[in-house]
Backbone as numpy.savetxt, mean C-alpha at the origin, in Angstrom:
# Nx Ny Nz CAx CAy CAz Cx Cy Cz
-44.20 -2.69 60.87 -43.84 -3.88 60.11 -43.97 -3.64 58.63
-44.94 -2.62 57.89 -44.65 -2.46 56.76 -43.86 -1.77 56.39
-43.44 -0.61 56.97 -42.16 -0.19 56.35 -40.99 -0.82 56.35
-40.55 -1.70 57.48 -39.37 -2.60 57.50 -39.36 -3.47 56.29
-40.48 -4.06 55.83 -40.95 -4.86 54.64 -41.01 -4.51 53.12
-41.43 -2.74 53.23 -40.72 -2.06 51.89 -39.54 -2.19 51.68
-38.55 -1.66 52.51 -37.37 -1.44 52.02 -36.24 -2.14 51.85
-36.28 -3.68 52.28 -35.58 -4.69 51.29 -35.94 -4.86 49.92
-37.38 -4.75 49.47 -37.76 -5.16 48.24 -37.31 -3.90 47.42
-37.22 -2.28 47.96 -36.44 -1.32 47.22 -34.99 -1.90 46.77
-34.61 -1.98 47.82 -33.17 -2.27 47.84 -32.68 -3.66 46.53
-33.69 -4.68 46.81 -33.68 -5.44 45.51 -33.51 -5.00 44.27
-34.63 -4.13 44.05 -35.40 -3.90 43.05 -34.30 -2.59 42.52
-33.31 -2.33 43.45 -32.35 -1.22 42.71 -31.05 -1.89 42.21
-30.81 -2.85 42.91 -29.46 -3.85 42.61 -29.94 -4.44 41.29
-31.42 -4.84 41.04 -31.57 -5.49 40.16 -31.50 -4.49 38.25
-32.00 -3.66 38.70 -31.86 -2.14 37.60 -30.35 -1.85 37.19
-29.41 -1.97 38.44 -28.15 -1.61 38.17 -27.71 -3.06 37.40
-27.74 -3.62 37.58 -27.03 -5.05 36.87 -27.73 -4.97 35.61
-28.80 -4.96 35.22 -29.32 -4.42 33.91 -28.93 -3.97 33.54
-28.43 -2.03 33.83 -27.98 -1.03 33.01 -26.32 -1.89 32.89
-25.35 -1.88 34.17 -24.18 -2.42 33.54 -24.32 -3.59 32.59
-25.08 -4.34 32.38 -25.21 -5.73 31.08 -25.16 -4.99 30.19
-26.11 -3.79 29.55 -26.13 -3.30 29.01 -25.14 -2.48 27.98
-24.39 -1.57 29.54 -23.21 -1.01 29.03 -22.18 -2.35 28.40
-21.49 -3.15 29.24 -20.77 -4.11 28.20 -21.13 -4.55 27.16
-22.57 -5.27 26.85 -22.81 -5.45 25.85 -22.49 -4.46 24.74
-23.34 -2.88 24.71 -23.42 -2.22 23.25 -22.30 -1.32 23.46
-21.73 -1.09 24.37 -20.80 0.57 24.65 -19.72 -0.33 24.64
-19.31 -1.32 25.37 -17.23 -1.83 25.20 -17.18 -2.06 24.29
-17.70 -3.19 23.03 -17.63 -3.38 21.79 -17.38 -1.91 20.56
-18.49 -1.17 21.19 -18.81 0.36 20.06 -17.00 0.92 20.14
-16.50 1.06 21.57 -15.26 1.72 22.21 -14.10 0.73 21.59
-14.05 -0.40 21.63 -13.08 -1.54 20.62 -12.87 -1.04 19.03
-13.92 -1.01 18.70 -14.17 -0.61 17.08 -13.57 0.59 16.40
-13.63 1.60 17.59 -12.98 3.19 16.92 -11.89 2.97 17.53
-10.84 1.94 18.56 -9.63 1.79 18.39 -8.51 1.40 17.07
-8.13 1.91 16.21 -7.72 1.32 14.57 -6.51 0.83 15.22
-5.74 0.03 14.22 -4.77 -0.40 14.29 -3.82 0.06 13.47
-2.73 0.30 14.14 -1.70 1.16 13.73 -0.04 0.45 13.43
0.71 0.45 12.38 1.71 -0.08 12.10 3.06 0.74 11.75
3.84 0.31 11.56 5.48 1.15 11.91 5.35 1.14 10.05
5.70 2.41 9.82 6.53 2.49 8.52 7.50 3.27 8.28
8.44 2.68 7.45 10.18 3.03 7.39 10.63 3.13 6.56
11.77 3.39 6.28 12.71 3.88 4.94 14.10 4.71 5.26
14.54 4.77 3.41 15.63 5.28 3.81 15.44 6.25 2.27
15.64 7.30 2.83 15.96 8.26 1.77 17.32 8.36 1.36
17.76 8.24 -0.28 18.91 8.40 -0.49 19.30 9.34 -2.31
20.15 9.32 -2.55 20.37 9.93 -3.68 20.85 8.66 -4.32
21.45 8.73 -6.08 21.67 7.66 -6.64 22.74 6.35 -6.35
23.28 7.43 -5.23 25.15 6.81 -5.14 24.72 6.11 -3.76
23.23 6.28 -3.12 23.31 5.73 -2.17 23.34 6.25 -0.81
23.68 7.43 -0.64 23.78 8.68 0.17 22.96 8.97 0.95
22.91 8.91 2.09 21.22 8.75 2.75 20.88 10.59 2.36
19.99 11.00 2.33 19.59 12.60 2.68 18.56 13.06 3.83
19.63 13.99 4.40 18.74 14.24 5.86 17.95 15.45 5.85
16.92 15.70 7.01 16.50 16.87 6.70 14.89 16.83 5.84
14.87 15.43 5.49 13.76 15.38 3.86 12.35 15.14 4.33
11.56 15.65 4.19 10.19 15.63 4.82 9.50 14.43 4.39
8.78 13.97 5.06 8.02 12.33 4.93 6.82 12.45 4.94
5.24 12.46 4.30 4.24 12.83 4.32 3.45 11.50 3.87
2.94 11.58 4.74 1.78 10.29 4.33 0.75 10.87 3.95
-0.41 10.37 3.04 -1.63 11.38 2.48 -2.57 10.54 2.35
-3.67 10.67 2.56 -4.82 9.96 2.33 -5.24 10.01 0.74
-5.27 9.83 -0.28 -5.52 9.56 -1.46 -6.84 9.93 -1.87
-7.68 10.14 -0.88 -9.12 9.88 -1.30 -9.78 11.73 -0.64
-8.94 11.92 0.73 -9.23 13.30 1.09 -7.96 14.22 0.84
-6.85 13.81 0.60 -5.62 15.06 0.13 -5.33 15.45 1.61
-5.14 14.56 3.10 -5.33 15.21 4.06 -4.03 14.16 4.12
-2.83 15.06 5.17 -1.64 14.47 5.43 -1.94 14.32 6.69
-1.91 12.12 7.21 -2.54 11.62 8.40 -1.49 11.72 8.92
0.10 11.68 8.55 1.24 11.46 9.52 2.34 12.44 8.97
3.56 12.92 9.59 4.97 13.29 8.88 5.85 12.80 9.63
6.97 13.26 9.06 8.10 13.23 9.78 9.03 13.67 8.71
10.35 13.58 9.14 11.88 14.15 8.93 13.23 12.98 8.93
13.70 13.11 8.07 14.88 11.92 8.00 15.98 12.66 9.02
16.80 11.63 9.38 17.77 11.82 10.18 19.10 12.12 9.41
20.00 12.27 10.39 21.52 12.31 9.38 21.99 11.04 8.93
21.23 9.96 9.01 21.59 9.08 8.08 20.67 8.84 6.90
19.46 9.73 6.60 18.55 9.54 5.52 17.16 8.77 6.08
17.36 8.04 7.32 16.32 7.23 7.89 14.97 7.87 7.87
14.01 7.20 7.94 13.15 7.74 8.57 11.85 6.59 9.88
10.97 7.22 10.13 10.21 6.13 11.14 8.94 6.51 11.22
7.56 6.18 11.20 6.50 6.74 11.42 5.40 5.93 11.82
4.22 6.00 12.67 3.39 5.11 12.62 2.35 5.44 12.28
1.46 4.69 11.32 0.26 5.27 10.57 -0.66 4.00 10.68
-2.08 4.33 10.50 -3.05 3.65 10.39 -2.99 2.81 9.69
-3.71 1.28 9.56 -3.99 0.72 8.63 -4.71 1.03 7.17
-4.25 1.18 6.02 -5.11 1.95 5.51 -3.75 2.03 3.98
-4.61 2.49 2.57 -3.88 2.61 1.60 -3.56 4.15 1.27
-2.23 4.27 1.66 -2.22 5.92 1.32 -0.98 5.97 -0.09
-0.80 7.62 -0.01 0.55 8.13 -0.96 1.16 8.60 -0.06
2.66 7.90 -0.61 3.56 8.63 0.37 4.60 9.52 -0.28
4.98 10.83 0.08 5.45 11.86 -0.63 7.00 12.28 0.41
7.75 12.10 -0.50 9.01 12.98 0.17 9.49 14.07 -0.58
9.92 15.12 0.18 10.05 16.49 -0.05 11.54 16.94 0.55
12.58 16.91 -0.18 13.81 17.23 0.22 13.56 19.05 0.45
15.01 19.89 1.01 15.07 21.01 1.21 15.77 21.94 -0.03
15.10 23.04 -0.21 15.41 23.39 -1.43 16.62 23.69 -2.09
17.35 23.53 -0.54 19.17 24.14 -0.86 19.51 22.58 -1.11
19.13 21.49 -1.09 19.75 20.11 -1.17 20.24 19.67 -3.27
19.02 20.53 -3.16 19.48 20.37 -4.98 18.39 19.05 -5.91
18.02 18.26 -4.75 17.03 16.96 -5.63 15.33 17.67 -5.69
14.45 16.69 -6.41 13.30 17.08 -6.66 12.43 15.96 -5.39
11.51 16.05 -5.12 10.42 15.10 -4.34 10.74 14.22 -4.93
9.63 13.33 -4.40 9.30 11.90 -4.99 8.39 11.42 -4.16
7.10 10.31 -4.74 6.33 10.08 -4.24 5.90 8.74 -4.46
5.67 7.57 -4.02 4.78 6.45 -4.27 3.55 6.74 -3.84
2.94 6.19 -4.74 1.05 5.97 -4.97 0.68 4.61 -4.41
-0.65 4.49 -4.03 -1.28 3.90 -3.36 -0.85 3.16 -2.43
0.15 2.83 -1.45 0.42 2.14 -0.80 -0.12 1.67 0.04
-0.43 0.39 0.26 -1.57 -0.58 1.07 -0.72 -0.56 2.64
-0.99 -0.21 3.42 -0.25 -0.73 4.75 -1.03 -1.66 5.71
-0.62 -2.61 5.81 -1.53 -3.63 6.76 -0.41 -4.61 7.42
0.79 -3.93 7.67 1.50 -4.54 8.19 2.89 -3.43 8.50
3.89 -3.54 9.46 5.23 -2.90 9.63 5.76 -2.73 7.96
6.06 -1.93 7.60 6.28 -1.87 6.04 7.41 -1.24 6.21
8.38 -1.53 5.19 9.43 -0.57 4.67 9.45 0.30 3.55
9.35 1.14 3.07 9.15 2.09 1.99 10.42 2.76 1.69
11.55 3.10 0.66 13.24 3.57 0.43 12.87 4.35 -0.75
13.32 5.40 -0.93 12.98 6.63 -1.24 14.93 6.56 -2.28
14.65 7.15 -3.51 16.02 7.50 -4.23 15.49 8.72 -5.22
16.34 9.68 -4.45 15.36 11.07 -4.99 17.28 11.44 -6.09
16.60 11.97 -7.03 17.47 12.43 -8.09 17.55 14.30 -8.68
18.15 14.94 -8.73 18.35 15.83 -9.54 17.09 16.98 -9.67
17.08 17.99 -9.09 15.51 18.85 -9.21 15.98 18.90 -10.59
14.37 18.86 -11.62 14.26 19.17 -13.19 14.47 17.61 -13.82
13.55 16.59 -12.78 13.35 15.46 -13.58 12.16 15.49 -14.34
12.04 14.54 -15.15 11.00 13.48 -15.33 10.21 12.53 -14.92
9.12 12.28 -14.75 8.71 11.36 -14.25 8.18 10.52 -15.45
8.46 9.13 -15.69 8.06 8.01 -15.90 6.68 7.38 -15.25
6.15 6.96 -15.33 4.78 6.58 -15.22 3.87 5.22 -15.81
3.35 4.04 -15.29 2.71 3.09 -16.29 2.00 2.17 -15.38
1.68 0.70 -16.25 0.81 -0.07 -15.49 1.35 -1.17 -15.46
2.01 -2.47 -14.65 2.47 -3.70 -15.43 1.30 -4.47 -14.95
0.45 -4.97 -16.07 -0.51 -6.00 -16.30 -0.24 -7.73 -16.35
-0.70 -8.38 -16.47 -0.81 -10.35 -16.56 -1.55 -10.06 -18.40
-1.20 -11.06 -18.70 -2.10 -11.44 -19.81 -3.40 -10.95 -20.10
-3.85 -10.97 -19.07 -5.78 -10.98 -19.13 -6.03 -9.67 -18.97
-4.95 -8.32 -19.00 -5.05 -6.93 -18.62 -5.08 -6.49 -17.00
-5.14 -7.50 -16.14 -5.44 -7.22 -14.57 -4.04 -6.89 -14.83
-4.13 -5.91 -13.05 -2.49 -5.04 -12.88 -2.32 -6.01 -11.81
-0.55 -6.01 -11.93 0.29 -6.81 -10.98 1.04 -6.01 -10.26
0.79 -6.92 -8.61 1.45 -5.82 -7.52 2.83 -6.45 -7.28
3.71 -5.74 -6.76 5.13 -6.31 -6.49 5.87 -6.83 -7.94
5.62 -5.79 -8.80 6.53 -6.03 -9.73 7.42 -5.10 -9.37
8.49 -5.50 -9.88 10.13 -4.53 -10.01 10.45 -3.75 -11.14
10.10 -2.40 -11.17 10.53 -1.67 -12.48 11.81 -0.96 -12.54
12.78 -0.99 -12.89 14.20 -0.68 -12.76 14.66 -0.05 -14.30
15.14 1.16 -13.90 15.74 2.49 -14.84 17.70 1.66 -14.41
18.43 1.71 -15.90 19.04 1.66 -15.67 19.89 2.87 -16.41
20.46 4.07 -15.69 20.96 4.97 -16.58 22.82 4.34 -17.29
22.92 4.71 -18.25 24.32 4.81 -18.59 25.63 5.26 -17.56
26.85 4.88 -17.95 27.77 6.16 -17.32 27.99 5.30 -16.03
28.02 4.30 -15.82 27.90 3.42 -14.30 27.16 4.55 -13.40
26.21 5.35 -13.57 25.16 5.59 -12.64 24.44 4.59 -11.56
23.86 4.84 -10.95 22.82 4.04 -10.15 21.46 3.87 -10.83
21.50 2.33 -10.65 20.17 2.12 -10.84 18.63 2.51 -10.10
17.47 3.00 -10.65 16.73 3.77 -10.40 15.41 2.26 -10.06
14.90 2.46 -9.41 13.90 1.01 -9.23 12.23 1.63 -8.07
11.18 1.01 -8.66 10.19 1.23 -7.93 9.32 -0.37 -7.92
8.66 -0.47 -6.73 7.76 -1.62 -7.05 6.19 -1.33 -7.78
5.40 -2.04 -8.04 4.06 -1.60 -8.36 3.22 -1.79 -6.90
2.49 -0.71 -7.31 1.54 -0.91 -6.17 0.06 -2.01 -6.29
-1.01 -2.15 -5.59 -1.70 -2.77 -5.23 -2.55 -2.68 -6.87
-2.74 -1.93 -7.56 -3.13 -1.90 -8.81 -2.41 -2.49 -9.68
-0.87 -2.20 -9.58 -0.26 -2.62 -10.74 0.37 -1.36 -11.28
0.52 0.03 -10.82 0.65 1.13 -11.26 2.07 1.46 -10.19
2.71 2.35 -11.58 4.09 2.02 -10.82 4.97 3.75 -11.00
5.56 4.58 -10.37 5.52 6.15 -10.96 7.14 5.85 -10.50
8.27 6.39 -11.49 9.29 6.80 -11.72 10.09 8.30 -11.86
10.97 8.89 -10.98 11.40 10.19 -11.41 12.64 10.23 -11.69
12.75 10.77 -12.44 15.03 10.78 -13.10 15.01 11.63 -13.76
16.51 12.00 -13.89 16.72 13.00 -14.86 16.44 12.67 -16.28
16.11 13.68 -17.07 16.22 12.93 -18.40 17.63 12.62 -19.20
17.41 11.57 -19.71 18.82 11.18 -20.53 18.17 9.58 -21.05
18.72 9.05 -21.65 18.78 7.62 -21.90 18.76 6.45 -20.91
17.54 5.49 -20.55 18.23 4.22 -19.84 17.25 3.07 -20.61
18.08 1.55 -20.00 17.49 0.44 -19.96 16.27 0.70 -19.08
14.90 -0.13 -19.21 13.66 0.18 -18.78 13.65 -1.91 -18.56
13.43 -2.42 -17.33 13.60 -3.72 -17.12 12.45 -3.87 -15.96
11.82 -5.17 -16.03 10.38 -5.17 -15.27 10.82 -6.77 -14.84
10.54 -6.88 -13.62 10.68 -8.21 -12.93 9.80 -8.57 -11.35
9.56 -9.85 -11.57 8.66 -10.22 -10.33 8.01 -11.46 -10.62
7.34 -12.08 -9.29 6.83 -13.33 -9.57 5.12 -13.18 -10.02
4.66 -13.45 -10.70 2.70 -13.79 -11.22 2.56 -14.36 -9.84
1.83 -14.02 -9.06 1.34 -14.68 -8.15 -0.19 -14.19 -8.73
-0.75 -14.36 -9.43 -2.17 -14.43 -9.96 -1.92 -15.29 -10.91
-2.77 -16.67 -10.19 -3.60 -18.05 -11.69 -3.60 -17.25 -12.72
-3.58 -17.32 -14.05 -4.20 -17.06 -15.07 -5.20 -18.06 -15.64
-6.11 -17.69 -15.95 -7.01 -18.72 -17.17 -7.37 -17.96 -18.46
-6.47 -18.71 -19.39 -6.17 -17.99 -20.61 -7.66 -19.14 -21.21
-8.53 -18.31 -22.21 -9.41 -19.74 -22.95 -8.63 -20.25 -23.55
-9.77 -21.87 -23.73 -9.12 -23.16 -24.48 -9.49 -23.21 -25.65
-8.48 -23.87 -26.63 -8.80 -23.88 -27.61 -10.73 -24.61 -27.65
-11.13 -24.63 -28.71 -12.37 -26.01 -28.84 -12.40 -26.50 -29.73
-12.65 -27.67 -28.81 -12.56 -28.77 -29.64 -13.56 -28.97 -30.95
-13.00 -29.45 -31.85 -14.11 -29.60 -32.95 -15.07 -30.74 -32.82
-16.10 -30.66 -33.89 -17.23 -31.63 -33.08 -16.71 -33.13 -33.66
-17.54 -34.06 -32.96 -16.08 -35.44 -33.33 -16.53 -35.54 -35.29
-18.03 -35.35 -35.30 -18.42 -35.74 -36.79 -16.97 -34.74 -38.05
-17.18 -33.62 -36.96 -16.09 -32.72 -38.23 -15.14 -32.90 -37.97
-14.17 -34.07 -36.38 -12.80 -34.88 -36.97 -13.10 -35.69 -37.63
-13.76 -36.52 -37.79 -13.94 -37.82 -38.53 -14.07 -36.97 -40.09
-14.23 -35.95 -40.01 -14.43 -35.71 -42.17 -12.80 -35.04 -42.44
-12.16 -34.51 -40.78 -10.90 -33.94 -41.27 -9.99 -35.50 -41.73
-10.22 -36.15 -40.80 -9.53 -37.19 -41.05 -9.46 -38.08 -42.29
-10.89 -37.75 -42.80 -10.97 -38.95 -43.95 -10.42 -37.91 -45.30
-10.36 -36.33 -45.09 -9.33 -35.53 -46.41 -8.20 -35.50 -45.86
-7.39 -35.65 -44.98 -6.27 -35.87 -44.68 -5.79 -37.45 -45.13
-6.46 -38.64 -45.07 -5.61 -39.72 -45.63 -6.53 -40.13 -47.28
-7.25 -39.01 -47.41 -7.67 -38.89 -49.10 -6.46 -38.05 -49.89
C-alpha cells in the first residue's frame, strides 16, 4: 500500500514542474523570439538618365551609415526598375551603373525607411559634380521633404532630389550652368520670439512726447 501511494503523488508532482517550466518558457523565451523578428519593408525605384530612359544592369546598394556594411542589393531590370526588401532602419542608398554605360553613381543619404518606400534614381554623365547643402526653417532646424531641383539650360532635363530626415540634400550633374529652385510644405510650427512689450509707465511717457 505504500508504494501504490508514492507514485500518484510522483506523477503529480512531475505534471506540476512541467507546467511551471512551460509558463516559464512562454512567458521569457516567445516574447525574447518576437523581438529579434525586425520588420521588413519593400523599397523601389526607377533608375533613369536625364531624358528619362530607364538604365538596366545598375547596381542598387543599401548601406548602413553607421557600419559601411551593405544590408541589401540588387540590379535594375531592362526597364531601369528596381525592388528590394530591407529592414526598418535609416540607411544610404547608392547606385552604381556599368562602366561601359557612360554615367557616374549616385547616391541618397540618410534615408529613413519605416514604410514601402519609393526611391528614383537620375544618374547623369561620368565626370560630374556633386552639389551638396542643408534646407533649414527660420530657427536653423533642417527640413525633410523639401524639393531641390537643378534646372539645366538647352531644354535638358530637370535634375531634382528630396531632403532627407535632417534636411540635407546631395546633387550630381554635369557641370555647366542651372536654375537652383527649393520647394515643399513647413510642416514644422515655428515660434519665432515676440516682440516686448514696453512697460505701460514707458507707454504712457511715449505717449505724452508724441502729442507734446
Amino acid at each position: 500500500m505504500y508504494t501504490s501511494s508514492v507514485r500518484p503523488r510522483s506523477v503529480v508532482a512531475m505534471r506540476f514542474w512541467l507546467l511551471v517550466i512551460l509558463f516559464l518558457v512562454s512567458t521569457f523565451v516567445a516574447p525574447a523570439t518576437s523581438d529579434v523578428l525586425a520588420v521588413s519593408y519593400q523599397l523601389s525605384g526607377k533608375v533613369s538618365d536625364q531624358s528619362g530612359n530607364g538604365l538596366a544592369s545598375v547596381t542598387v546598394d543599401v548601406i548602413n551609415p553607421t557600419t559601411a556594411a551593405t544590408v541589401a542589393s540588387t540590379i535594375t531590370n531592362i526597364s531601369g526598375t528596381y525592388t528590394l526588401s530591407v529592414e526598418q532602419g535609416t540607411y544610404d542608398v547608392r547606385v552604381t551603373p556599368t562602366a561601359a554605360s557612360g554615367f557616374g553613381p549616385a547616391v541618397a543619404l540618410g534615408r529613413t525607411i519605416t514604410r514601402a518606400t519609393t526611391l528614383d534614381f537620375v544618374l547623369v554623365p561620368a565626370g560630374v559634380v556633386t552639389l551638396s547643402g542643408k534646407v533649414r526653417d527660420p530657427l536653423g532646424n533642417g527640413l525633410a521633404g523639401q524639393t531641390v531641383e537643378l534646372a539645366p539650360g538647352g531644354g535638358a532635363a530637370n535634375v531634382w532630389v528630396t531632403t532627407n530626415a535632417s534636411g540635407d540634400y546631395a546633387l550630381q550633374v554635369a557641370p555647366g550652368n542651372y536654375f537652383l529652385s527649393v520647394s515643399g510644405v513647413l510642416r514644422r510650427a515655428c515660434r519665432l520670439p515676440r516682440a516686448q512689450a514696453p512697460h505701460p509707465h514707458r507707454a504712457r511717457k511715449l505717449r505724452a512726447q508724441r502729442s507734446g
